[in-house]
Structures are given as structure tokens and as C-alpha cells.
C-alpha positions, 0 to 999 in steps of 0.5 A: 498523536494516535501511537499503534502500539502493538503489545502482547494484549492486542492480540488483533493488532488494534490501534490503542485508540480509537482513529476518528472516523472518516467523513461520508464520500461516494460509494463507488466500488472498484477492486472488491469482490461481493456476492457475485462479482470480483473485480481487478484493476490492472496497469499495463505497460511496453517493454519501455515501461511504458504505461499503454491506455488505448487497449479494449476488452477484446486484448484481455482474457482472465484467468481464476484457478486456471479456469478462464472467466467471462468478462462482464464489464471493462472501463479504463479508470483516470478520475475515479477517488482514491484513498492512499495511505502514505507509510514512511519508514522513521526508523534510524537507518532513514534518519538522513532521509526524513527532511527529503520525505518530508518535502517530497511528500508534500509536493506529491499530494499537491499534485495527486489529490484531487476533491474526492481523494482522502489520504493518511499519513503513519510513520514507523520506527520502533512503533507506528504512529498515525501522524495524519488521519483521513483527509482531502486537506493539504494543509493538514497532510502537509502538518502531518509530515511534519511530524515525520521524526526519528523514531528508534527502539530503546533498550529495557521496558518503554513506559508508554504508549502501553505500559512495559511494551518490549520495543524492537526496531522497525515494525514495517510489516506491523505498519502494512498491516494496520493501515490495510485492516485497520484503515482501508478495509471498510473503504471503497472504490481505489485504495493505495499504500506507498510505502517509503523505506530501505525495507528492513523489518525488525520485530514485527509481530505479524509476519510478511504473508499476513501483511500481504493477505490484509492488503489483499482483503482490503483491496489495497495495492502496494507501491514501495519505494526502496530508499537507502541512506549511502551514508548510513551505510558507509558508517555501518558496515553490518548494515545490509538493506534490500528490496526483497520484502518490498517485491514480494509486497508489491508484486502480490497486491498488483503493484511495484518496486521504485528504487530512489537513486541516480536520475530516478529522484523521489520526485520522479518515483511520485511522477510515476506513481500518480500517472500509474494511479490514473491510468487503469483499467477494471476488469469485473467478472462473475466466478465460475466458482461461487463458492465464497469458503474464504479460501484464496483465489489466484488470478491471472491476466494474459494479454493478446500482445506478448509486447506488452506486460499486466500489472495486477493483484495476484488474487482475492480471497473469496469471503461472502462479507468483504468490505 
């Protein structure tokens, strides 16, 4: 197993091994801003979050900075390949979830993965661990979760995987951050992180906002699903999970927050996901401004209805060489 241990010496918050490489696929690029154009992928949904597929470019206008942009090109997105990181949060306050993930997990592969989709799987705790590298096998995937197990912080030096690494407790941000910068960035076309956990963080070495800005450089959307233990917390009553850092994750990188509990199952929230994965549109225009000085470009889309609601990343940053 590849842990990604994060001490004091990789100061870019590396892997401490080199992940295998992922096998060449169809380059087909979505969400990524090159030279000229910048392209966005957006969901849109009712006041009965109900997701609608039948709009035309005419029922969107976009905005950059405030200065409204021409559209050049719009498609609606439903087959297009997807490359999805499966982050599930093992630390001890999930203990009691982790066979639920695990079963869960499987079943949302099976049903989402079609032949050009590669995934991954890392879990975290106390330190991330790549249980599953890129691949389009379930079998795979589906040994991978296996692996999914209880995985908390000790008190002292740890002798390994980095000799006297100080452990902490639940490195969510950390996680967020390697699977954006380490794993989906030099990928094309649409790239998703779900990310399983009651959303607390403790010890990360990178903060929220450089987990967001890596997810929004590798052109990755966000789907967090807030998933609380009620048992846990009845024997801790210090314990005060929310789903704070989860919107702000979500809301930044174009997607959202699902809360596990009452009629809605993880099982529904995967549903959710999947149909929300097919069902986009891509907006592509050329910037008004064409500067490419790294600086952070704020997006915004308006529809023609008020009736109905955009779901996209808030921005990009306009690098010259991305992806």
C-alpha cells in the first residue's frame, strides 16, 4: 500500500512513493482553461432540485470579473469519460460506518463506471493511503475497499511510513489536496472527488482554501457527503461534527453537500450523484481578458429563468500552462 505521509520534508506535500502511472485514454478536454478558451461544466436544477437537461445556450449568460463574456460553444454533456477520486474518511469518529462505506462503494461503481472511466480510492485517518490507483476495474476498485479500515492517530513518534512523523487525527484537507494536485491534475476531460466524512479536520498541514485552489486548478468538482456516526456521538459528547468545510469545498469547485440520514441513504446520495455526473452542460468561452498572470478569475452564471438554480465552480485561475 502507497501511504501519503506528509511530514515536515515534503514540503509540496508529495506521495512518499511514486503512484503507478495511469494508462493512456482519449484526450477530451472539458473544464480546463488553455490559451484561449476556459471552459465550465454546470448542473442546473428547479426549486424541486430537480435536475433540468432541456435548456439552450440562448437561457445562459456568463459572466468573468463582472464583464459579460460571449459564449463560443455549448454542448450538454451525459457520456463523456469520467475520472473520480473516492475519498473515504477512516478516522475513529466513522469507525462505525466503514462496512456501510465499504458495501456502498461498491455498488456505486457498478453502477457509474462505464468503459473510459478510471477511479481511485484513498482513505484517511491520521494519514492518507492510496488503497486503489487508477483503474476501470470493479474487481479492483471492489479490493481496494477492502481495505477501507479504522485508521487513528497514536500518541508519541510513529516509526513509519516516514521515520518520527508526529501523527494528528484527521487530515481531511491534506487528503483533498493530494488527490487534486497529485492525482487529477495532469488528467483530462471530467474529474470528480467524493469525499465520505462528518467533515472534521484535524492536523492538516494545508489549509481549506489551498485544498480548494488545487481542486480548482485541476479542474475537479467536489461532492461531499456529510456522514455522522449518532452513536459515536452519544459516547462523546465533546464531539461536534458539521458540514461547514464541506460547503465551502462543494460550493467553491461547482459541486454540493449530501447529508446521510432519514429517507436519504448513501445509496440515495450515490443515485444523486451519478444522474448529477451525466447530466451537464459545458459552457466554453474566449476571456475578454487574456492575460494569463496566475491571478483568480470569478465566474459567474445567470440563467433566463429565475425558476431555476446554476451549479458550477466559482472560478479558475488563469494560468498559461494548465493541465
Amino acid at each position: 500500500m502507497k501511504f501519503l505521509a506528509l511530514s515536515l520534508s515534503f514540503l509540496s506535500l508529495g506521495w512518499s512513493q511514486k503512484a503507478p502511472q495511469q494508462p493512456a485514454q482519449e484526450e477530451i478536454p472539458l473544464i480546463k482553461v488553455d490559451v484561449d478558451l476556459v471552459s465550465i461544466l454546470c448542473s442546473v436544477r428547479d426549486k424541486k432540485n430537480g435536475l433540468i437537461g432541456n435548456l439552450t445556450k440562448d437561457d445562459f449568460t456568463i459572466f468573468e470579473n463582472g464583464t459579460q463574456q460571449q459564449i463560443k460553444n455549448f454542448t450538454r454533456e451525459t457520456d463523456l469519460p469520467l475520472t473520480i477520486g473516492l475519498l473515504v474518511d477512516v478516522s475513529g469518529s466513522q469507525e462505525g460506518l466503514i462496512g456501510e462505506e465499504k458495501r456502498t462503494s461498491n455498488q456505486f461503481f457498478q453502477k457509474v463506471l462505464r468503459p473510459k472511466d478510471m477511479a481511485f480510492v484513498i482513505s484517511f485517518g491520521s494519514e492518507a493511503e492510496l488503497l486503489q490507483d487508477y483503474t476501470s476495474s470493479l474487481r479492483l476498485l471492489r479490493e481496494g475497499l477492502e481495505g477501507l479500515r479504522l485508521n487513528t492517530s497514536v500518541s508519541g513518534i510513529h516509526p513509519g511510513p516516514v521515520p518520527n512523523q508526529v501523527q494528528r487525527g484527521t487530515i481531511m484537507f491534506d487528503a483533498v489536496y493530494l488527490a487534486a494536485a497529485d492525482k487529477l491534475k495532469r488528467e483530462v476531460g471530467r474529474k470528480v472527488i467524493v469525499l465520505i466524512t462528518d467533515g472534521m479536520d484535524q492536523g492538516s498541514r494545508v489549509k481549506i482554501d489551498k485544498a480548494i485552489e488545487a481542486a480548482q486548478k485541476s479542474d475537479a468538482i467536489i461532492y461531499s457527503i456529510f456522514y455522522e456516526d449518532p452513536y459515536f456521538r452519544a459516547r462523546n459528547r465533546g464531539y461536534s461534527a458539521n458540514d461547514s468545510a464541506l460547503k465551502k469545498l462543494s460550493e467553491e469547485t461547482g459541486g454540493r453537500v449530501f447529508h446521510v440520514g432519514g429517507r436519504m441513504s448513501l445509496d440515495a446520495i450515490f443515485d444523486q450523484i451519478q444522474q448529477e455526473m451525466r447530466s451537464q452542460y459545458t459552457i466554453t468561452y474566449t476571456p475578454t481578458n487574456p492575460q494569463k498572470d496566475g491571478g483568480y478569475r470569478k465566474v459567474e452564471i445567470k440563467l433566463a429563468s429565475k425558476e431555476l438554480k446554476p451549479q458550477a465552480r466559482k472560478g479558475y485561475y488563469a494560468t498559461a500552462n494548465t493541465n
